[in-house]
PLY file of the C-alpha trace (Angstrom):
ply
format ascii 1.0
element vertex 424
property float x
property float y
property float z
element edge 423
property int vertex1
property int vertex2
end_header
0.00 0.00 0.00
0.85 3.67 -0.57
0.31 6.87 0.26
-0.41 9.88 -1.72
-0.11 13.55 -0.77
-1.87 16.37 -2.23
-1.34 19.98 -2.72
-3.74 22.88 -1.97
-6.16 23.52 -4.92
-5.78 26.53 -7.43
-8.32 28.37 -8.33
-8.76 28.89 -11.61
-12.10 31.12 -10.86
-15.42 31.33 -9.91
-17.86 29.29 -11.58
-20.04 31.72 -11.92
-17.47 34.53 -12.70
-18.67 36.19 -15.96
-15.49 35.30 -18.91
-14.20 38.77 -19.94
-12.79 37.33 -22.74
-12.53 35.10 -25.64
-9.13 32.85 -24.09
-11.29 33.37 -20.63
-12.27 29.54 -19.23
-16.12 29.35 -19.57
-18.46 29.67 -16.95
-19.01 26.44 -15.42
-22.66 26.63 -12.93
-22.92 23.05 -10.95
-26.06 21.75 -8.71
-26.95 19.18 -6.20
-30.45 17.84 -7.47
-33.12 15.36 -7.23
-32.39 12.97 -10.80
-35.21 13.35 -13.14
-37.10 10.03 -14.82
-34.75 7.44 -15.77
-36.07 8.23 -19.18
-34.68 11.90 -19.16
-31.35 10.72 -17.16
-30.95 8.35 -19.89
-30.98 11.28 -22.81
-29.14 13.28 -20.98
-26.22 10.79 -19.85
-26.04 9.51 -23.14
-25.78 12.93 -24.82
-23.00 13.86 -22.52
-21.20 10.16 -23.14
-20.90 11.10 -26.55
-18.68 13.69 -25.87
-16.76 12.19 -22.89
-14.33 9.54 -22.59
-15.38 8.28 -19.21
-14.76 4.76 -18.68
-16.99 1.61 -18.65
-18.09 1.74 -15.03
-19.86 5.27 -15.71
-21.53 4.68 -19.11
-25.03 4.43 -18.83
-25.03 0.67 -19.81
-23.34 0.25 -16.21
-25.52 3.04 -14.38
-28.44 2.69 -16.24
-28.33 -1.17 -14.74
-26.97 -0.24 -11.65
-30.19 2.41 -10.89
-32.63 -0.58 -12.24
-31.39 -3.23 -10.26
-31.83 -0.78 -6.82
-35.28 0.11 -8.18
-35.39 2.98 -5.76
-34.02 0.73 -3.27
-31.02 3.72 -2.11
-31.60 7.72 -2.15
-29.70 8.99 -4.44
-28.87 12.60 -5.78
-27.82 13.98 -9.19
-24.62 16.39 -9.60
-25.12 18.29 -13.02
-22.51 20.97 -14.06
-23.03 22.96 -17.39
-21.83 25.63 -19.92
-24.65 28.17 -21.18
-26.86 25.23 -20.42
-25.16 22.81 -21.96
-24.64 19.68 -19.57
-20.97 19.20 -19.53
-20.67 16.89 -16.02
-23.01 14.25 -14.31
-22.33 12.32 -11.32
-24.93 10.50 -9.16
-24.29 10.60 -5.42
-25.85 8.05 -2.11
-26.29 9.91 0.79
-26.39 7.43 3.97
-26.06 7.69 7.31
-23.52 5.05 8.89
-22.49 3.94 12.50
-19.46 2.78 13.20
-18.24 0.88 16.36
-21.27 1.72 17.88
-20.31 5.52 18.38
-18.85 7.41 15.23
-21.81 8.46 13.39
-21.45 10.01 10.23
-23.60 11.60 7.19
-21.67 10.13 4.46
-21.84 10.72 0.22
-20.70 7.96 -2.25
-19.87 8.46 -5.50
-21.50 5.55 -8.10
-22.08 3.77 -4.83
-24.49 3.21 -1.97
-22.02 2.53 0.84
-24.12 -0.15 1.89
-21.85 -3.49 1.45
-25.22 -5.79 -0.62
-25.22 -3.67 -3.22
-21.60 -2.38 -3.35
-20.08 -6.15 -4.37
-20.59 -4.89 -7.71
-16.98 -2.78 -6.89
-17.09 0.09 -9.13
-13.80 0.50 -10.78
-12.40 3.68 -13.04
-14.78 5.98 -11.60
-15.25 9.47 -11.31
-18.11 12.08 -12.66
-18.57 11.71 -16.55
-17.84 14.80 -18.13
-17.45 16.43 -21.60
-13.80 15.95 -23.02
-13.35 19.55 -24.20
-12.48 21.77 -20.37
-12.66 18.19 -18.37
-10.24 19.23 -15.73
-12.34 22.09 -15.64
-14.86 20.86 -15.11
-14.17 18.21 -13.07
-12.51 20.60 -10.18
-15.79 22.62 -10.45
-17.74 19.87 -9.83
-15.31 18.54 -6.48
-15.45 22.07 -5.37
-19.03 22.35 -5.30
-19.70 19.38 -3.29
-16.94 21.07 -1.13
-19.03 23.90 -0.51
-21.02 24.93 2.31
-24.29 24.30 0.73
-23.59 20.24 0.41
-24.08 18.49 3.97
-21.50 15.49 4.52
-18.89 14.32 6.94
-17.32 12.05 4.80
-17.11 11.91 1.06
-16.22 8.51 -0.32
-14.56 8.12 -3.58
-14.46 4.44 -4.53
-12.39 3.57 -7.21
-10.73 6.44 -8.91
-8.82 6.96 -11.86
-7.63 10.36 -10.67
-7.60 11.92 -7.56
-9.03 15.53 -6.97
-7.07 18.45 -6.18
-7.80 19.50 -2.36
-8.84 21.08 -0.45
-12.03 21.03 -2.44
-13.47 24.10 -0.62
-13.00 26.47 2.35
-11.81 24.41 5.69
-9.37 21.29 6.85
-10.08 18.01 5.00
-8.81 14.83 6.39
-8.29 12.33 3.46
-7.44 8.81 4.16
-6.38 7.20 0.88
-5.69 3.25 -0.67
-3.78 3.53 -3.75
-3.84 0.27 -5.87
-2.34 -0.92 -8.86
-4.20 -1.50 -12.16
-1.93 -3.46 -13.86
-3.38 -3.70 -18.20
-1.86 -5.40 -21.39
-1.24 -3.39 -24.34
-2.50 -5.56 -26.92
-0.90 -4.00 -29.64
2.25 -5.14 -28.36
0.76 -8.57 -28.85
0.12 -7.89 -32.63
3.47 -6.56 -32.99
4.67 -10.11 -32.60
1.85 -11.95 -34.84
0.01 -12.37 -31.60
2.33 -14.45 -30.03
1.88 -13.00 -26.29
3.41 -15.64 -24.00
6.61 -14.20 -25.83
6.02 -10.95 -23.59
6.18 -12.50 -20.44
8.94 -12.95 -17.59
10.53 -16.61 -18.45
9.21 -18.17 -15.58
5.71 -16.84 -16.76
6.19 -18.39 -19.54
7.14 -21.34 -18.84
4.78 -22.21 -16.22
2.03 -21.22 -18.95
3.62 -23.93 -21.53
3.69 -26.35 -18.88
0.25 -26.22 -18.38
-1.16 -25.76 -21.88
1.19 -29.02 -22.40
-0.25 -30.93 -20.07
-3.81 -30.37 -20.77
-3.15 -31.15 -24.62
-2.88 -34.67 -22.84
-7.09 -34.57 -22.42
-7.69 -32.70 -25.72
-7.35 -29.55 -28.08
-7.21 -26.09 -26.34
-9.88 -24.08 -28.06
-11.31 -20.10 -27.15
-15.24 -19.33 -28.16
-17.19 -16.54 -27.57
-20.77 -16.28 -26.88
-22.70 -15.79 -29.87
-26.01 -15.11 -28.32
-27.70 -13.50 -25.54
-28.64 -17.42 -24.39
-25.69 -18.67 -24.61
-23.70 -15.51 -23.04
-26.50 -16.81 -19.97
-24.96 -20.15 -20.29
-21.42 -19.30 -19.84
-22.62 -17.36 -16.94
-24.07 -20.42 -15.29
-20.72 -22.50 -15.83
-18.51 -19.20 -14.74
-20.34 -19.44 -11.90
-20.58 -23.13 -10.68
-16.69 -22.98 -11.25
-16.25 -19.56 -9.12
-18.37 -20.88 -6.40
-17.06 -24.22 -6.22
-13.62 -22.20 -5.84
-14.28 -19.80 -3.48
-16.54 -21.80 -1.10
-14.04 -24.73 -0.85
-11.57 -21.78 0.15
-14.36 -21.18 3.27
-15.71 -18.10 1.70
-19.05 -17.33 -0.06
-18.09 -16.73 -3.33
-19.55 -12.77 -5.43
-22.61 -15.09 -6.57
-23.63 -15.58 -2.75
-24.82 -11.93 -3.03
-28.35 -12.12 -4.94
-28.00 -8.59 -5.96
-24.63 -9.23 -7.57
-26.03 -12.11 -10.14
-29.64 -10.13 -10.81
-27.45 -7.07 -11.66
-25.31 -8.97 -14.16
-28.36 -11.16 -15.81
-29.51 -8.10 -16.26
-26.48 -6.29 -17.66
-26.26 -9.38 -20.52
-30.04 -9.11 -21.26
-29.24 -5.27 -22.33
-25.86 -4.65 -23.21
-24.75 -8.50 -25.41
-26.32 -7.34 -28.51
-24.18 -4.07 -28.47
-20.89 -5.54 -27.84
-20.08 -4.49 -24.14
-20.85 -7.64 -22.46
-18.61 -10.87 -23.56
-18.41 -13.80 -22.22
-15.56 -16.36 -23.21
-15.36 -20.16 -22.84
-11.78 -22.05 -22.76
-11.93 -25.84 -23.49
-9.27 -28.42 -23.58
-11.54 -31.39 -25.37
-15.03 -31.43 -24.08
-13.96 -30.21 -21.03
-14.33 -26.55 -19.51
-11.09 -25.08 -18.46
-12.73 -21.86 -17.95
-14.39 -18.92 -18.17
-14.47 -15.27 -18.52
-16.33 -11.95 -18.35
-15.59 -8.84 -19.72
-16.91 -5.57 -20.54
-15.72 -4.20 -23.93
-15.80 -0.03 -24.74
-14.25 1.78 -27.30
-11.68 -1.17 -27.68
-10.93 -1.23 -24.03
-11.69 -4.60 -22.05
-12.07 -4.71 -18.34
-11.70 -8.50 -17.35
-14.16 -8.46 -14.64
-15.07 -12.02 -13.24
-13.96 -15.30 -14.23
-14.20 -19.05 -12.95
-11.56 -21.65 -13.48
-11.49 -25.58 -13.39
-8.71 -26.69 -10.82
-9.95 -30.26 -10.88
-8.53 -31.15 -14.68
-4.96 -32.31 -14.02
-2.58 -32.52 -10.81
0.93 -31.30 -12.41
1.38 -28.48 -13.81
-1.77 -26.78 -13.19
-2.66 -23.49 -14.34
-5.73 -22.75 -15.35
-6.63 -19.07 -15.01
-2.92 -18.77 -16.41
-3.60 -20.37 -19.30
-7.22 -19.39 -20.10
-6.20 -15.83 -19.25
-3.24 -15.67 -22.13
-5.49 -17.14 -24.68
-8.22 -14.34 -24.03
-5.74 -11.81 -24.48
-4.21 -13.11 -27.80
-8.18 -13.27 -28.50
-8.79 -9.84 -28.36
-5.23 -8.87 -29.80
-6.47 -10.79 -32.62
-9.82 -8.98 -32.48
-8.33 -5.91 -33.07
-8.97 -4.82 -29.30
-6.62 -1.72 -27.93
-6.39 -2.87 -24.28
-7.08 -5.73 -21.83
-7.40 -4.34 -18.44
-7.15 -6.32 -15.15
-8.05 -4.13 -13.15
-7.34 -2.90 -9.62
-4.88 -5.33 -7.45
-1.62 -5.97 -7.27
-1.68 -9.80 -6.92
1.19 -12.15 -8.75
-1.09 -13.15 -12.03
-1.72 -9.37 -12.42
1.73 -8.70 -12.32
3.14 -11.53 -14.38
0.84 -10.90 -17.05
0.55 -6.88 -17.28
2.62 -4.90 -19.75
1.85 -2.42 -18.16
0.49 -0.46 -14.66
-1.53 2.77 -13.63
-3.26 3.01 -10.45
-6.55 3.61 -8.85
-7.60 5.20 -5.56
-10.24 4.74 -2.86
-10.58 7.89 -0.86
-12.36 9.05 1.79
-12.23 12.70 2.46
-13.92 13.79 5.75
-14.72 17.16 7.22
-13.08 18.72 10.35
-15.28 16.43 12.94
-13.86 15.82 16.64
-14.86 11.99 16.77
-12.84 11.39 13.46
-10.11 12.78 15.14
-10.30 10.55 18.28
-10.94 7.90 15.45
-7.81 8.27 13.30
-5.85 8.52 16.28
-6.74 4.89 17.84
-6.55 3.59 14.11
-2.17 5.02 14.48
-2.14 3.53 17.42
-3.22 0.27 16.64
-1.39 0.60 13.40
1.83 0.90 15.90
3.05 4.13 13.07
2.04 7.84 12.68
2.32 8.45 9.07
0.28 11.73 8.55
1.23 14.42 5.76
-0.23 17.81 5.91
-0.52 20.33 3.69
-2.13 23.68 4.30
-6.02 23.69 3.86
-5.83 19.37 4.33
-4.75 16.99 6.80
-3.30 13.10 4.54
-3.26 9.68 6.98
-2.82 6.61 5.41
-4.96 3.90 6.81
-2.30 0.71 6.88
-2.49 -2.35 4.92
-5.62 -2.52 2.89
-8.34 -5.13 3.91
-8.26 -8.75 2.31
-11.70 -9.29 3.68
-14.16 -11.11 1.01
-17.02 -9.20 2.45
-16.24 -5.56 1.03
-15.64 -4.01 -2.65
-12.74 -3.30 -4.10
-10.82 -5.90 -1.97
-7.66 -7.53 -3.80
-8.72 -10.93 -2.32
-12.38 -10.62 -3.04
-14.03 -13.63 -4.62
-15.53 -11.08 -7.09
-12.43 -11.62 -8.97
-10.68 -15.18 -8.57
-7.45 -15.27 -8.64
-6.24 -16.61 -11.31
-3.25 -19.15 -10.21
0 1
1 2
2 3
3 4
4 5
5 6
6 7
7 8
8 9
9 10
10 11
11 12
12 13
13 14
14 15
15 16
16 17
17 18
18 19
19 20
20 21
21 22
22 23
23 24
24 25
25 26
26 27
27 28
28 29
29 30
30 31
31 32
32 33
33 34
34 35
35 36
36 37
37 38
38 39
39 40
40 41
41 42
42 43
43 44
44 45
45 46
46 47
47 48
48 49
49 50
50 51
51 52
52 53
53 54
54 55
55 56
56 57
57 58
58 59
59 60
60 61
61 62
62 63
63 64
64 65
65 66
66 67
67 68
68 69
69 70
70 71
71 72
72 73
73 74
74 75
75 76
76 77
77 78
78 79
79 80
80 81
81 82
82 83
83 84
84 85
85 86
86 87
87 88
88 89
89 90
90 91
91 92
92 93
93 94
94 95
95 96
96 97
97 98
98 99
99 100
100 101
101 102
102 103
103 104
104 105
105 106
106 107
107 108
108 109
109 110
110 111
111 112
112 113
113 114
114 115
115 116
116 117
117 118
118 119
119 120
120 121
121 122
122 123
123 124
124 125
125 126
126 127
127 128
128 129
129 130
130 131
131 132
132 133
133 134
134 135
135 136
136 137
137 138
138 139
139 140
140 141
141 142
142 143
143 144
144 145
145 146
146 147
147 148
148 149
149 150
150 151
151 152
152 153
153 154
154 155
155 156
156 157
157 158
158 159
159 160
160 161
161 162
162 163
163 164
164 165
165 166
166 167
167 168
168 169
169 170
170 171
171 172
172 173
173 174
174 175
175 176
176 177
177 178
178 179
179 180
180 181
181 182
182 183
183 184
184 185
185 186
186 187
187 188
188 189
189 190
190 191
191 192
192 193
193 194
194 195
195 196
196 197
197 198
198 199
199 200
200 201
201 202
202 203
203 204
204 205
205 206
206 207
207 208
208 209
209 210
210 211
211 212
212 213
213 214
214 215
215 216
216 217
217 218
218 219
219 220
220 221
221 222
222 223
223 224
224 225
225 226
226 227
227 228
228 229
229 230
230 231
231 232
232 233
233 234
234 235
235 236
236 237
237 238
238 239
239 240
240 241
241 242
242 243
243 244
244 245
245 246
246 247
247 248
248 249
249 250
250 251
251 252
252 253
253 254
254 255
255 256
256 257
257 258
258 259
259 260
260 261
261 262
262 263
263 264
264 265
265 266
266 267
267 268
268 269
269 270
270 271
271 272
272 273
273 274
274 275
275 276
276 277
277 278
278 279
279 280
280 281
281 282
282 283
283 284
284 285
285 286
286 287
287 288
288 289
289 290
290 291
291 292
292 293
293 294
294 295
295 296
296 297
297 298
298 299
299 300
300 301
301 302
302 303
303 304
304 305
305 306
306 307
307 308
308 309
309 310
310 311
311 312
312 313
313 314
314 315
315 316
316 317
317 318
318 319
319 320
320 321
321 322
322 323
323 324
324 325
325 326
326 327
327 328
328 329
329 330
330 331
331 332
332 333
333 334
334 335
335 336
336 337
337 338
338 339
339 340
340 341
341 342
342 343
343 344
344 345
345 346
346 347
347 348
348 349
349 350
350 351
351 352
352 353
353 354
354 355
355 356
356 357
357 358
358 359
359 360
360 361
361 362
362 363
363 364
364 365
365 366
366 367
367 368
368 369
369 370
370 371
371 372
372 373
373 374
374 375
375 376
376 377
377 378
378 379
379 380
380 381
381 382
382 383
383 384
384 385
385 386
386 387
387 388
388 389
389 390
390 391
391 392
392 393
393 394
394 395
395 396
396 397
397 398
398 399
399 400
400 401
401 402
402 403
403 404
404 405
405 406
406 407
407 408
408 409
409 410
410 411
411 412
412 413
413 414
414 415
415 416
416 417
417 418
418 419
419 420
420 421
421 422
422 423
């Protein structure tokens, strides 16, 4: 785990300061609203998506499932910023009001997320508000230092999943920010075409020869072969194998496995039933004979695929076995040969991810939290316990770090969690 330390935040003006000139940056006006009909949130995310490059997890095909499968289940509260009424930013919000040991209470605001654990095994990943390409920094910091501003009521703002970090403080007073920074290790894939797709040749040489181990010992039951789902039904199928593999993985491990959680699977049946036929859902299945080695579930945008869940078969030979290893590496020269930009892994920094990234950028979960006495007395036990006092302050914010992250299967964004298998 590291740390990261932030400087004050410039000001590059008011957003409602009139431009006095043509090279002026435009006026950027943000609110804190109620969201209108899904109908009219759907126009108007989808109008704005068209001009962003916002990733995956804030597309409507991911929101617009995530707000149907809570069905009104969570409150939740609609950021909008615009130019001359044009919306340029969006960013839905969950107020909730947590408890913790018994005695910290605390009005809390979750971006993408509901901060209540059933429905946040989803783990939203590359987040952050969706907002128009041209002035995104912009508009961005407008948008952080609104809900920094006196008029939005929060202790703690909770930032799951970041690609970027915002610039603090975010308005007038201290922040505390406790921070997890985590790899996101990603292949380039057209490093893989560079050498006629061959892209075990990339890896480390113990990589890659634990990889040709295994693919030569499963040749001993049959062929290796790589489909992909070529229907909605059968995308539902491979779901149904991913999962009895994942399950019986994770629960002969002693833990419940992501497809415990009802919400999780009825979110994803759904997310097939709308998104297959347009090419951002696939599923893949990896054979050796008749038998399933594995399989895999992506989401696929602009070229970009985020490997998301997978289930392997550890049951098909006792030496040399490797079967995320090997079903992993022939997905990738899949989609190299597809034509595909990037496979992405995702956040963690476990030994598969880093044998078989080419690359690594990272992604933060932050919790900023307002100038409050009991998080004070809070942080302070947490050093103590910690047995360090690692705290970096800059003027306007206060940084702690919050020591090792948590390997619990229970929460999101966990590097252990069964809602990605490891893929050993």
């Amino acid at each position: 785990m590291s740390a990261a330390s932030f400087g004050p935040a410039q000001d590059p003006g008011s957003a409602r300061a009139s431009a006095s000139g043509p090279n002026d940056p435009p006026v950027v006006t943000v609110e804190l609203v109620a969201p209108p009909a899904r109908e009219a949130l759907e126009h108007e995310w989808r109008a704005l998506e068209a001009r962003s490059d916002g990733s995956f997890f804030i597309s409507w095909t991911w929101i617009g499932a995530w707000l149907a499968a809570l069905d009104g289940a969570v409150e939740l509260v609609l950021l909008r910023a615009s130019i001359e009424g044009r919306c340029v930013g969006l960013g839905l919000l969950a107020p909730q009001r947590t408890r913790r040991r018994g005695i910290i209470s605390s009005q809390t605001l979750h971006l993408h997320a509901t901060g209540r654990a059933e429905f946040d095994s989803l783990t939203i990943e590359c987040n952050g508000f969706l907002v128009e390409q041209q002035h995104a920094a912009l508009i961005t910091a407008r948008m952080y230092e609104h809900l920094g501003g006196p008029d939005v009521s929060w202790d703690e703002l909770v930032l799951d999943g970041l690609v970027e970090m915002p610039r603090l403080p975010l308005g007038a007073g201290k922040l505390g920010c406790r921070v997890r920074v985590e790899m996101n290790h990603h292949v380039d894939l057209a490093l893989v075409r560079a050498r006629q797709g061959d892209y075990i040749g990339l890896l480390g040489s113990k990589t890659r020869a634990r990889i040709r181990q295994a693919q030569r010992e499963y040749a001993k039951i049959g062929p290796l072969r790589i489909e992909a789902a070529r229907t909605e039904d059968e995308a539902q199928a491979f779901l149904d194998g991913l999962k009895w593999l994942h399950q019986s993985h994770w629960i002969g491990r002693g833990e419940p496995g992501a497809f415990a959680n009802r919400f999780f699977e009825q979110f994803h049946r759904r997310l097939i039933r709308e998104a297959f036929s347009r090419g951002e859902v696939q599923l893949l299945a990896v054979h050796v004979g008749a038998r399933a080695l594995g399989y895999i579930y992506s989401f696929v945008q602009r070229g970009h695929v985020y490997f998301y869940q997978c289930g392997f078969n550890y049951d098909l030979s006792e030496r040399y076995n490797q079967p995320g290893l090997v079903c992993l590496a022939a997905a990738i020269e899949f989609y190299a040969a597809h034509g595909m930009r990037v496979f992405d892994l995702l956040a963690g920094d476990t030994q598969y991810k880093q044998r078989l990234g080419t690359h690594a950028a990272t992604l933060f979960w932050a919790t900023l939290q307002r100038e409050r006495l009991t998080f004070r007395l809070e942080n302070a036990a947490r050093e103590v316990r910690a047995g360090l006092r690692n705290w970096v302050t800059v003027p306007g914010s206060e940084e702690f770090t919050d020591g090792e992250m948590s390997r619990s299967a229970s929460g999101p964004a966990r590097a252990a969690s069964p809602r990605r298998q490891a893929a050993a």
